[in-house]
DSSP file (Angstrom, degrees, kcal/mol; ACC not computed):
  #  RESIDUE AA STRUCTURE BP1 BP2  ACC     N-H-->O    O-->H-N    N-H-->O    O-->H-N    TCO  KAPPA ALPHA  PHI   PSI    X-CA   Y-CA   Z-CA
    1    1 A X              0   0    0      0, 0.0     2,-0.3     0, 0.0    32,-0.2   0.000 360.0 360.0 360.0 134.8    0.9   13.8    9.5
    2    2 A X        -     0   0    0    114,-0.5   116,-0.9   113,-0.2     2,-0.2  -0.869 360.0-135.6-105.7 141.9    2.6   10.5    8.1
    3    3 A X  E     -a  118   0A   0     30,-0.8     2,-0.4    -2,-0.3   116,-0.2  -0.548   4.3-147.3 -83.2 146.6    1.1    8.7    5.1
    4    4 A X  E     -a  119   0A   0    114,-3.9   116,-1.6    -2,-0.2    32,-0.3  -0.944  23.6-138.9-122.4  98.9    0.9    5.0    5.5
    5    5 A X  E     -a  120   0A   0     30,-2.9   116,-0.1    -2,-0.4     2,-0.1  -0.381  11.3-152.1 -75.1 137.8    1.5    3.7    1.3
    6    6 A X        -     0   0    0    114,-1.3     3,-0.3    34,-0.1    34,-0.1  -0.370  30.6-110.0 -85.9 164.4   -0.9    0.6    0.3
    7    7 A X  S  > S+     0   0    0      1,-0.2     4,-2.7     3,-0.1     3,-0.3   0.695 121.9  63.4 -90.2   4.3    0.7   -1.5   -2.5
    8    8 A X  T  4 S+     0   0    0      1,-0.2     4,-0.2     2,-0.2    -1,-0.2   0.366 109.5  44.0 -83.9  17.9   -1.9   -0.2   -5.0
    9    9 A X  T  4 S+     0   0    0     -3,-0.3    -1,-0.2   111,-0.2    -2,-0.1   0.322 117.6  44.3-108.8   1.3   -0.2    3.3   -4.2
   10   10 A X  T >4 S+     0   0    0     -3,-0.3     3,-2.5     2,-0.1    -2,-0.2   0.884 100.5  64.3-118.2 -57.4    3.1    2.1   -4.4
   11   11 A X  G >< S+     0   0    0     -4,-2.7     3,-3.7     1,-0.3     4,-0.5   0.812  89.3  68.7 -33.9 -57.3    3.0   -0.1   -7.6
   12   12 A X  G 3  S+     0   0    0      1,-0.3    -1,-0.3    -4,-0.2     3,-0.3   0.620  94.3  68.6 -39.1  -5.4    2.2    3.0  -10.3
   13   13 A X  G <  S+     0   0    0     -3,-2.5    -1,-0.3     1,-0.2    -2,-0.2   0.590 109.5  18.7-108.2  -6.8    5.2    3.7   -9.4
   14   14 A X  S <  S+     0   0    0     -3,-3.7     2,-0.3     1,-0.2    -2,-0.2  -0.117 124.8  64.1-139.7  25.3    7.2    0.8  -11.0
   15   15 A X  S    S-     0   0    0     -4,-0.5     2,-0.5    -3,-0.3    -1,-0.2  -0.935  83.7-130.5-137.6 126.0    4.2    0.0  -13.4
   16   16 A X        +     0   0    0     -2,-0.3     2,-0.2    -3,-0.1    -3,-0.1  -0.878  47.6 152.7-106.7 130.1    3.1    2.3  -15.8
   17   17 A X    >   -     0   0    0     -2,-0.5     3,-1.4    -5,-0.2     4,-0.4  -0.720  58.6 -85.2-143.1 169.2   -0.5    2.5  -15.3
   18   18 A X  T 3  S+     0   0    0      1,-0.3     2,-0.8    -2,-0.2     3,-0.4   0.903 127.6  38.2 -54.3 -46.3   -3.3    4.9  -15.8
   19   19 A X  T 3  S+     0   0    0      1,-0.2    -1,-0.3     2,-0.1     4,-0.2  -0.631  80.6 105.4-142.5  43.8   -2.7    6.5  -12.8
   20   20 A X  S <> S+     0   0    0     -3,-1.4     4,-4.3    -2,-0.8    -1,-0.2   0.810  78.5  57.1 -95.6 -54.2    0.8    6.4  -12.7
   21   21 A X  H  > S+     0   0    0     -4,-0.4     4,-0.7    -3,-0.4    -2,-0.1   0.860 111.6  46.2  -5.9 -84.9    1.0   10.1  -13.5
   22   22 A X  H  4 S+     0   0    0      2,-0.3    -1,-0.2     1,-0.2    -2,-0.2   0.268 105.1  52.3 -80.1  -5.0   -1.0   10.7  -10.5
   23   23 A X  H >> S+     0   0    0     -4,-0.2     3,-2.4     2,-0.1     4,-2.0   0.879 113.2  47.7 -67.6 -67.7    0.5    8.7   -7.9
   24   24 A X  H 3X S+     0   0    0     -4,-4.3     4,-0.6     1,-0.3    -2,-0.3   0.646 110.6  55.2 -61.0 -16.0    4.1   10.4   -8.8
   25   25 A X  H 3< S+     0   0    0     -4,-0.7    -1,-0.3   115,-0.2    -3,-0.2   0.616 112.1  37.8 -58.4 -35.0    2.4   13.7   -8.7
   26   26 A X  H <4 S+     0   0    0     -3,-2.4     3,-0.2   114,-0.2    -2,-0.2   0.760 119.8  54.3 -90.5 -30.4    0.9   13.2   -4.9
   27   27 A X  H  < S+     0   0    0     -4,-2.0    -2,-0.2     1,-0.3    -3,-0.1   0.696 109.1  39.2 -75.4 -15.3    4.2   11.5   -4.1
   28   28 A X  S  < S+     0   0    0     -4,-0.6    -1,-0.3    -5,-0.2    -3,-0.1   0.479 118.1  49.4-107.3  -7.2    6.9   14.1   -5.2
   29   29 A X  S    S+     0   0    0     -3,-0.2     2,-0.3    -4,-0.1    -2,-0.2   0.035  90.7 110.5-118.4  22.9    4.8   17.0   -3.9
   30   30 A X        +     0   0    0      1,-0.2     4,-0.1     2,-0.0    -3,-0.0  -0.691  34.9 170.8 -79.0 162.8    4.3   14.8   -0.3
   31   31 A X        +     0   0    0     -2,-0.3    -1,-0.2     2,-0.1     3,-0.1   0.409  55.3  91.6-114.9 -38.5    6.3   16.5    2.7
   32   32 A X  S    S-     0   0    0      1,-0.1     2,-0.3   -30,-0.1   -30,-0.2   0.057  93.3 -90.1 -38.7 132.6    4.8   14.3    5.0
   33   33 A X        -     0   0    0    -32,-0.2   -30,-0.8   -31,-0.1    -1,-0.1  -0.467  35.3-133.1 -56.5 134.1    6.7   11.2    5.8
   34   34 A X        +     0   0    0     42,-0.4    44,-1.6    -2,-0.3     2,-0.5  -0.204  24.2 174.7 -66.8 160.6    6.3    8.1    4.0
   35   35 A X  E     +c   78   0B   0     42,-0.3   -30,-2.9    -2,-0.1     2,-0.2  -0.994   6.6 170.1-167.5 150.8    5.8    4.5    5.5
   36   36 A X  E     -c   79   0B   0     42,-1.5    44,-0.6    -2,-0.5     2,-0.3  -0.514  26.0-131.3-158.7-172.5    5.1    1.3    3.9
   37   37 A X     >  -     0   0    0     42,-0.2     4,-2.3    -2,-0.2    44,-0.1  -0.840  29.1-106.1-162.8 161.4    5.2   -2.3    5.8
   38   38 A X  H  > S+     0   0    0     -2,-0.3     4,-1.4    42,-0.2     5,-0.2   0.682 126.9  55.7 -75.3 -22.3    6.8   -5.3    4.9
   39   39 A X  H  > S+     0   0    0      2,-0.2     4,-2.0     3,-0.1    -1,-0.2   0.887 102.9  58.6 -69.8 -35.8    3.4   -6.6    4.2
   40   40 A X  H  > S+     0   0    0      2,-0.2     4,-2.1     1,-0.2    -2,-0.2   0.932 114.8  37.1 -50.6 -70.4    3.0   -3.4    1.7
   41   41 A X  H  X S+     0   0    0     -4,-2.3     4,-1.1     2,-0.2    -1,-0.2   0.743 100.1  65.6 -50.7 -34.1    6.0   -4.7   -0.2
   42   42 A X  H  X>S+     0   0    0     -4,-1.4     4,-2.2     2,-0.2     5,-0.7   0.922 109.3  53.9 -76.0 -68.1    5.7   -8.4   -0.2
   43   43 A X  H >X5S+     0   0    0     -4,-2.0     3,-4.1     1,-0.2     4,-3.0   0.812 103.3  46.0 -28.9 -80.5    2.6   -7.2   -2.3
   44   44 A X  H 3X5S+     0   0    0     -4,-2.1     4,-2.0     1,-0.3     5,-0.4   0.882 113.1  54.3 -47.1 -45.8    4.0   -5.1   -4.8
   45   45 A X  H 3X5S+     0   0    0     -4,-1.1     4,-0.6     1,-0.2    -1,-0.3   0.828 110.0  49.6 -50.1 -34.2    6.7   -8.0   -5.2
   46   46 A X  H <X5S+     0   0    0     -3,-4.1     4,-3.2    -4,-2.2     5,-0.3   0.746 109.2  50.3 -86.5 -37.4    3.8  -10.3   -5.8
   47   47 A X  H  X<S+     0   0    0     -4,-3.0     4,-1.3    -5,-0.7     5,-0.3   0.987 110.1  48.9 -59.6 -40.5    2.1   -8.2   -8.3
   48   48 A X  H  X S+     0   0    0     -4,-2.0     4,-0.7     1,-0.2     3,-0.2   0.930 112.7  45.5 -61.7 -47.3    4.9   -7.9  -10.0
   49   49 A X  H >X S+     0   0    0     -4,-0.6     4,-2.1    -5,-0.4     3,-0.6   0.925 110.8  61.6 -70.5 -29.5    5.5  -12.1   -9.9
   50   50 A X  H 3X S+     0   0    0     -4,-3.2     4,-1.2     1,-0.2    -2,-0.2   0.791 107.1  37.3 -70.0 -15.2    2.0  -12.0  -10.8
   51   51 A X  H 3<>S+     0   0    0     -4,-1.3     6,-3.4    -5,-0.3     5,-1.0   0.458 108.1  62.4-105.6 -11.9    2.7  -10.1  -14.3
   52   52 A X  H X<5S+     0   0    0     -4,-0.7     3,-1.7    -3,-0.6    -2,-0.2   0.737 106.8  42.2 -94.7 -43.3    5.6  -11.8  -15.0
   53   53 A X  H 3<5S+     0   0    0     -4,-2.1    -2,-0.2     1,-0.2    -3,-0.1   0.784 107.2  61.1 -77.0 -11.1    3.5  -15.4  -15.1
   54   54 A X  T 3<5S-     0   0    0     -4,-1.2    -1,-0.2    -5,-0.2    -3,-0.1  -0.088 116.1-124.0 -78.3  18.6    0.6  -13.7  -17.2
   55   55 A X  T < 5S+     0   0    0     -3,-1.7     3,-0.2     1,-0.1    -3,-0.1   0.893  77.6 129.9  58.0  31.5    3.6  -13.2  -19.7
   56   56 A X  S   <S+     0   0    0     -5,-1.0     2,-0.4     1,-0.2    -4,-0.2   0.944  84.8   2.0 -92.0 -43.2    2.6   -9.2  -19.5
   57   57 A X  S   >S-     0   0    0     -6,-3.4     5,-1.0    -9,-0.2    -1,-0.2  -0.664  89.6-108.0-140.0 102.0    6.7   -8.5  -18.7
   58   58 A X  T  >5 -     0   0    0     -2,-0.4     4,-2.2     3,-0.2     5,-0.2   0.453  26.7-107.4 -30.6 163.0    9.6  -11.0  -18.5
   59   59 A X  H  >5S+     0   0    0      2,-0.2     4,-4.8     1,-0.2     5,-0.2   0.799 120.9  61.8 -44.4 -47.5   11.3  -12.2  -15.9
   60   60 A X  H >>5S+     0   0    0      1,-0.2     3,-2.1     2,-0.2     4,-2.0   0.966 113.3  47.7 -60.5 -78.8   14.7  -10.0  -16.8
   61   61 A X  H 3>5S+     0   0    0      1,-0.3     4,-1.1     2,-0.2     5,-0.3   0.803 108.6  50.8 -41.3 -55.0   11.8   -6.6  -16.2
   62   62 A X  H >X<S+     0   0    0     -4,-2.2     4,-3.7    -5,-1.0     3,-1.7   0.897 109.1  48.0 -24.6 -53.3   10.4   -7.7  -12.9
   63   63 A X  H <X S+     0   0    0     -4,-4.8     4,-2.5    -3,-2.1    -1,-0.2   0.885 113.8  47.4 -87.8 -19.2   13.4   -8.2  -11.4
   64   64 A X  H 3X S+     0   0    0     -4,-2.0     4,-1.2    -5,-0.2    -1,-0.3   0.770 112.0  49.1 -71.6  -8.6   14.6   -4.8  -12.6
   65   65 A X  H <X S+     0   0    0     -3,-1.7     4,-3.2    -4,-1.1     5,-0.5   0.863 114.0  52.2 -82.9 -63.3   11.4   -2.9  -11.5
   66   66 A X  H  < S+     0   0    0     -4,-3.7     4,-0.4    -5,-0.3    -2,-0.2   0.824 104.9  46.1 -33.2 -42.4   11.9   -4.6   -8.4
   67   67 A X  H >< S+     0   0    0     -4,-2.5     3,-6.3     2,-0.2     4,-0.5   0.879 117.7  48.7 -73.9 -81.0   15.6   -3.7   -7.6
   68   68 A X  H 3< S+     0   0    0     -4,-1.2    -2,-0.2     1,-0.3    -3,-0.2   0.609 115.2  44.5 -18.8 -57.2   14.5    0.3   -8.6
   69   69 A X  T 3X S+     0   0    0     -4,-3.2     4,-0.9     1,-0.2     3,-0.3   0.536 106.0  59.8 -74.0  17.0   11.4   -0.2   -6.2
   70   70 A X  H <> S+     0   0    0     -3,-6.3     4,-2.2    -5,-0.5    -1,-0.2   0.882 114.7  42.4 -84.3 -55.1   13.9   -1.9   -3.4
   71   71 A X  H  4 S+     0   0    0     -4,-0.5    -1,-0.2     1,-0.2    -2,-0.2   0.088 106.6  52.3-118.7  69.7   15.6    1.6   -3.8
   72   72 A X  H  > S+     0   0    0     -3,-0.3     4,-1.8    -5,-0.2    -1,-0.2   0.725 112.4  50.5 -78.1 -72.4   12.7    3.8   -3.8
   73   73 A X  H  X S+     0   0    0     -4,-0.9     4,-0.8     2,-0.3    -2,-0.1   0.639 117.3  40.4 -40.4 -53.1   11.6    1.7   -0.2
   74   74 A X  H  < S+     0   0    0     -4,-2.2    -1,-0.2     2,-0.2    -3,-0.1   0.934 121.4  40.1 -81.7 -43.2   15.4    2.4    1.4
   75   75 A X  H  4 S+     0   0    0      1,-0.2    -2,-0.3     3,-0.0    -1,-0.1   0.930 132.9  16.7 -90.8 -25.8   15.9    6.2    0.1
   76   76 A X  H  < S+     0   0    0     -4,-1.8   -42,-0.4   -43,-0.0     2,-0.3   0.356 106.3  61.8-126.4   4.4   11.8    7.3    0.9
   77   77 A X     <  -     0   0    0     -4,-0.8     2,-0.4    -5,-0.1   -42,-0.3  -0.932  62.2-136.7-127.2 163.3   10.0    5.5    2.8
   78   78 A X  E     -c   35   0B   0    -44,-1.6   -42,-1.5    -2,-0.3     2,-0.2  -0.885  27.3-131.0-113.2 149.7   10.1    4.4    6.3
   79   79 A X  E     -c   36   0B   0     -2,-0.4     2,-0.3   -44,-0.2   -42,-0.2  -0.731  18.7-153.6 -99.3 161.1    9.2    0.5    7.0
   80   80 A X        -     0   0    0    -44,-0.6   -42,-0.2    -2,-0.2    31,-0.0  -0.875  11.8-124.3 -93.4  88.4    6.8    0.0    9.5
   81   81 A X        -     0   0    0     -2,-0.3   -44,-0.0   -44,-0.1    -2,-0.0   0.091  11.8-126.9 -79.2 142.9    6.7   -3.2   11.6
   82   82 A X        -     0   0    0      2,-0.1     2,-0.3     4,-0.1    -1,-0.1  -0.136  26.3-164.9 -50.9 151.3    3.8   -5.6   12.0
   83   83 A X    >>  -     0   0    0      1,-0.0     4,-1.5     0, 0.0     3,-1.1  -0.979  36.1-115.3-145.6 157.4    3.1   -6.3   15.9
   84   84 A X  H 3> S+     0   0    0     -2,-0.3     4,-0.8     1,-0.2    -2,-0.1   0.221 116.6  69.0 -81.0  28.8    0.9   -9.2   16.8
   85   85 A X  H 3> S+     0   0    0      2,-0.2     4,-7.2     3,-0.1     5,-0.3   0.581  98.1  56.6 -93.9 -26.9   -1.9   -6.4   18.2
   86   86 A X  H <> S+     0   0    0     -3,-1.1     4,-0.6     2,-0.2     5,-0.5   0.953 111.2  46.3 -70.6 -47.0   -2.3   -5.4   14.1
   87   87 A X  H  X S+     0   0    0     -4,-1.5     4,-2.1     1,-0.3    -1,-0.2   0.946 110.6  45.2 -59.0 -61.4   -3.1   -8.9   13.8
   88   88 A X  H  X S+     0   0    0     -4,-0.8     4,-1.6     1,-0.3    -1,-0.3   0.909 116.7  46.7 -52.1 -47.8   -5.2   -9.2   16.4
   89   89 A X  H  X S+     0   0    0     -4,-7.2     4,-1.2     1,-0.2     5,-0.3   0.529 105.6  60.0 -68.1  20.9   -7.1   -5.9   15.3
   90   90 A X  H  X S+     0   0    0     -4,-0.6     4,-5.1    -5,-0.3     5,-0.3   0.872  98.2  56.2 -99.1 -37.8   -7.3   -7.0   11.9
   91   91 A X  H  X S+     0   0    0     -4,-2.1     4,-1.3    -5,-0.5     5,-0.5   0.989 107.0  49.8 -56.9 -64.0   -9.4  -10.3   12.9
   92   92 A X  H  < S+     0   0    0     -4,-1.6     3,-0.4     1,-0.2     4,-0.3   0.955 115.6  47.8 -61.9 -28.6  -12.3   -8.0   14.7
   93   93 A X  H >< S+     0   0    0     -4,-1.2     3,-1.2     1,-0.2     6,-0.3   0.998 113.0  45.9 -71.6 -41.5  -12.2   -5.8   11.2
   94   94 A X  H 3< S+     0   0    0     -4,-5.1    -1,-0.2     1,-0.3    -2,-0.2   0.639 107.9  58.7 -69.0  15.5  -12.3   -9.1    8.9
   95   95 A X  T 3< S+     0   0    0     -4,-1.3     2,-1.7    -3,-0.4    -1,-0.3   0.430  79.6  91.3-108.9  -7.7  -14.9  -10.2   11.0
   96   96 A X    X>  -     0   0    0     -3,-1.2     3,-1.5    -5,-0.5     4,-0.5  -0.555  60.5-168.8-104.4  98.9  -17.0   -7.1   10.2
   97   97 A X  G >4 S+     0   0    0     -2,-1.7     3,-2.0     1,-0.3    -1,-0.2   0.901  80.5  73.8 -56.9 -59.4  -18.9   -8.7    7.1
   98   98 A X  G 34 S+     0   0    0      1,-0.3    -1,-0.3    -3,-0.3    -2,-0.1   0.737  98.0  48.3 -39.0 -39.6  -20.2   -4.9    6.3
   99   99 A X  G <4 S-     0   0    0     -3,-1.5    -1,-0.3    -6,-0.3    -2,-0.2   0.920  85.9-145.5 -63.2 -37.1  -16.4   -4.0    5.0
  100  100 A X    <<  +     0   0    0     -3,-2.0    -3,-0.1    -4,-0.5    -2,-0.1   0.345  36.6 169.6  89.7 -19.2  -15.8   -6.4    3.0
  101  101 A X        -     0   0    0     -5,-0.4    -1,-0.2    -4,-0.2    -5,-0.1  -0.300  26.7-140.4 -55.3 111.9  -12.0   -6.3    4.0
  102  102 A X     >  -     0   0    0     -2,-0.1     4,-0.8    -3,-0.1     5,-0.2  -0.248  33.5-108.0 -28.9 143.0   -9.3   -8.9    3.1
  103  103 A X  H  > S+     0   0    0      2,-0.2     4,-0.8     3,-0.2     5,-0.1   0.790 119.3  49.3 -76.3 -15.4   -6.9   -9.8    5.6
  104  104 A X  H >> S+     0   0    0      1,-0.2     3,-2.3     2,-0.2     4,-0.6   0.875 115.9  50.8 -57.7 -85.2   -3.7   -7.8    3.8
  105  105 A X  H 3> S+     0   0    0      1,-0.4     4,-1.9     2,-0.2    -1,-0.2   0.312 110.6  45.7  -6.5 -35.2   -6.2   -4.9    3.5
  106  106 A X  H 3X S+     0   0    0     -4,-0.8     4,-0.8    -2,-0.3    -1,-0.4   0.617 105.5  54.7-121.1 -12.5   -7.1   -5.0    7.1
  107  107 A X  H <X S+     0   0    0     -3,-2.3     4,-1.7    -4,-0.8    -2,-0.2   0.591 105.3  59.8 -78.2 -30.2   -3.6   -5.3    8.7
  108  108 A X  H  X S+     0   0    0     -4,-0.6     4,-2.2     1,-0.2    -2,-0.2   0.978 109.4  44.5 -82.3 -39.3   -2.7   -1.9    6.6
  109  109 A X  H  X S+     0   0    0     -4,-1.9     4,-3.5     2,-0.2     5,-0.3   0.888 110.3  52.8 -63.1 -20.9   -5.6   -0.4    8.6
  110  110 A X  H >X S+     0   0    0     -4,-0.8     4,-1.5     2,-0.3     3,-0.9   0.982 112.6  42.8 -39.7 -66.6   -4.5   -1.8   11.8
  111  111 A X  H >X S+     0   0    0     -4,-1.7     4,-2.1     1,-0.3     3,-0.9   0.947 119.7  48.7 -66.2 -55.7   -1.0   -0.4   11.5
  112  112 A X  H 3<>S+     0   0    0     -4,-2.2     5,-2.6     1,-0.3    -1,-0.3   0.885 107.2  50.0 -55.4 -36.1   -2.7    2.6   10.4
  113  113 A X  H <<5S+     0   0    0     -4,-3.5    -2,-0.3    -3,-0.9    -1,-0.3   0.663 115.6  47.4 -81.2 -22.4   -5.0    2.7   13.0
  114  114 A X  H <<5S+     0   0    0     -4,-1.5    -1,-0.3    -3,-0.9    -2,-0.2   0.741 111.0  46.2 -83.7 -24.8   -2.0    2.3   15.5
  115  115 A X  T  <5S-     0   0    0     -4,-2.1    -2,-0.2    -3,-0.3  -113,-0.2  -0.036 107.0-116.1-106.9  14.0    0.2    4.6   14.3
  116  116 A X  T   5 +     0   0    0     -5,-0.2  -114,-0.5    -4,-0.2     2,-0.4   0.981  65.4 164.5  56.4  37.2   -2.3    7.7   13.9
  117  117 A X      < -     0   0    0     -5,-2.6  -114,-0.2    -6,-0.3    -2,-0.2  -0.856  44.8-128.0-108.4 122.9   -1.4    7.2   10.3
  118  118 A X  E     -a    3   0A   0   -116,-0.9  -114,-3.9    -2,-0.4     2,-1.0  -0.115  32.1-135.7-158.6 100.0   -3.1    8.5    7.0
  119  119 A X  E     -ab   4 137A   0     17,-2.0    19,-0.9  -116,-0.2     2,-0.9  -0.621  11.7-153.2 -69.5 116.6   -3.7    5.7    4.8
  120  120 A X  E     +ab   5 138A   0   -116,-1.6  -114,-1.3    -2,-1.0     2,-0.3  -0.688  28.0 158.6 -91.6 117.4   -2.9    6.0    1.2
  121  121 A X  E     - b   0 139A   0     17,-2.3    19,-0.7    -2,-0.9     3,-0.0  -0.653  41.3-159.8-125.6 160.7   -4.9    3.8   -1.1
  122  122 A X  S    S+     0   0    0     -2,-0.3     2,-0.2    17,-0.2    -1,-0.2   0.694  81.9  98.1-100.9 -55.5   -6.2    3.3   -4.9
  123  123 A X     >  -     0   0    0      1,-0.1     4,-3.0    -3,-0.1     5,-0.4  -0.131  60.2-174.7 -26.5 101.0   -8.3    1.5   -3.5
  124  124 A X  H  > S+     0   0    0      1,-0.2     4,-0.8     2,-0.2    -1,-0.1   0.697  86.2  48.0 -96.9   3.0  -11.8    2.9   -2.8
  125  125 A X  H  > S+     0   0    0      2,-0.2     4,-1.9     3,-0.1    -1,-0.2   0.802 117.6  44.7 -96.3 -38.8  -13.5    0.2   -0.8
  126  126 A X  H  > S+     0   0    0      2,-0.2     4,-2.3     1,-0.2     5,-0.3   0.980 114.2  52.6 -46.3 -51.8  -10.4    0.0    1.3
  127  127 A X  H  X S+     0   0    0     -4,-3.0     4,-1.6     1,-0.2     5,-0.3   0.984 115.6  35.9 -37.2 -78.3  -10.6    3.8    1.3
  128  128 A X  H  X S+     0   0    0     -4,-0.8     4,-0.6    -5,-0.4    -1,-0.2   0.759 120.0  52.7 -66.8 -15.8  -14.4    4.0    2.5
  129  129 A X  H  X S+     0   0    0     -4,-1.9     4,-1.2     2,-0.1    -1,-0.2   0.889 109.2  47.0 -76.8 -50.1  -13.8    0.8    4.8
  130  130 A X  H ><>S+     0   0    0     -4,-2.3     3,-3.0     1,-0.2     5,-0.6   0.986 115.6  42.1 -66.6 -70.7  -10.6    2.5    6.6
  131  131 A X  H ><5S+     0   0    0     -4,-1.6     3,-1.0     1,-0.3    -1,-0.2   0.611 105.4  69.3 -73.1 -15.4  -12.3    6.1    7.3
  132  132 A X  H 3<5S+     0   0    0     -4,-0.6    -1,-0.3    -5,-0.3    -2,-0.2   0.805 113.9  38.0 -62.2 -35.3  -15.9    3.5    8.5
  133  133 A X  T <<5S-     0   0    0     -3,-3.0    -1,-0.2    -4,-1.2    -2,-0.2   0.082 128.7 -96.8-128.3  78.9  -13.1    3.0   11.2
  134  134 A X  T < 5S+     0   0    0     -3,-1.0     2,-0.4     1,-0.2    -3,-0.2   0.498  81.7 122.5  38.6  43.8  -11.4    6.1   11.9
  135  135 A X      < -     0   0    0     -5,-0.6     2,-0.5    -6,-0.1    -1,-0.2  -0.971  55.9-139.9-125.4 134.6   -8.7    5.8   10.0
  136  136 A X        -     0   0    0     -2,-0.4   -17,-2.0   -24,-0.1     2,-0.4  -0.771  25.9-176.9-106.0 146.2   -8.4    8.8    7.6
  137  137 A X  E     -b  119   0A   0     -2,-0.5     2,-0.3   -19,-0.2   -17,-0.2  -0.960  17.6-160.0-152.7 161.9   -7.3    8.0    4.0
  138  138 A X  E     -b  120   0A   0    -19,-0.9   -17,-2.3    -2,-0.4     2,-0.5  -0.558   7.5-152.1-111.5 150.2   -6.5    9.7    1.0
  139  139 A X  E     -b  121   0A   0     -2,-0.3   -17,-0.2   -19,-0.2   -19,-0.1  -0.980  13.8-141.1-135.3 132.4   -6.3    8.4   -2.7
  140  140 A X        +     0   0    0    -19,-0.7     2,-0.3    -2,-0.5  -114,-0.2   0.206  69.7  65.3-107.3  47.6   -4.2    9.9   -5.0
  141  141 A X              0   0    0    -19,-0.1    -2,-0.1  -115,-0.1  -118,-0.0  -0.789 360.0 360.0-131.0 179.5   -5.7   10.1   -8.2
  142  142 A X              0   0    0     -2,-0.3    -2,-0.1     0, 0.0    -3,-0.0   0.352 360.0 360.0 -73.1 360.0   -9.0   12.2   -9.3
C-alpha cells in the first residue's frame, strides 16, 4: 500500500509542532512508499512563507527548512503528478456541500482516489471526508 502525504503530514516535519514527534514516528517506521504532489509541496512552501510574514521565523529559517524539506521530497518521497481527471474529480467532490472540502483538499483525494492510494492527513475532516468517499486514510498522531 502506498501513502499519499497531505502537507499537514509533511510540514511537522520541518516545523516543530505538537505532533512533530508523531509524524517522524509514523514516517521512519513507514515501509510503504511515500508520495506527495506538487500541490502537496507548493503548500508546505506556503506555510512556511506564511510564518515567515507573521514574523514567527525569519526569512534566513524558511529558506533553510525549505532547502532540508526540498531534500526530504528528492531522497523519500515519490512526486505524483496532477492530471486534468483529478481536477475534474475534485469539482464533483467540492460540489458536495456535506464535506466541506477545499479545492487543495479535494485534488489530494482525487489523486488519492486514482491511484488506490492511502491518504495521510492531520487533518480529520479531510480524514472523515476522504474515507465518506472511499479513499482510506490514516492520521499519524493519537
Amino acid at each position: 500500500m502506498s501513502l499519499y502525504l497531505d502537507a499537514s503530514a509533511m510540514l511537522p516535519r520541518i516545523v516543530e509542532e505538537q505532533t512533530s514527534d508523531s509524524v517522524d514516528a509514523f514516517l521512519n517506521a513507514c515501509v510503504d512508499p511515500l508520495l506527495t504532489s506538487e500541490l502537496g509541496a507548493t503548500e508546505v512552501a506556503s506555510a512556511m512563507s506564511r510564518l515567515v510574514r507573521m514574523g514567527q521565523i525569519t526569512s534566513a529559517q524558511g529558506l533553510d527548512r525549505l532547502t532540508a524539506f526540498d531534500s526530504w521530497l528528492e531522497a523519500a518521497i515519490q512526486t505524483v503528478a496532477l492530471e486534468p481527471a483529478d481536477f475534474r474529480l475534485a469539482n464533483v467532490y467540492v460540489r458536495r456541500f456535506d464535506l466541506k472540502l477545499r479545492a487543495p483538499d479535494a485534488l489530494h483525494v482525487a489523486i488519492c482516489f486514482r491511484h488506490g492510494l492511502t491518504l495521510v492527513t492531520l487533518d480529520r475532516r479531510l480524514a472523515a471526508a476522504a474515507q465518506s468517499l472511499g479513499v482510506t486514510a490514516r492520521m499519524p498522531v493519537p
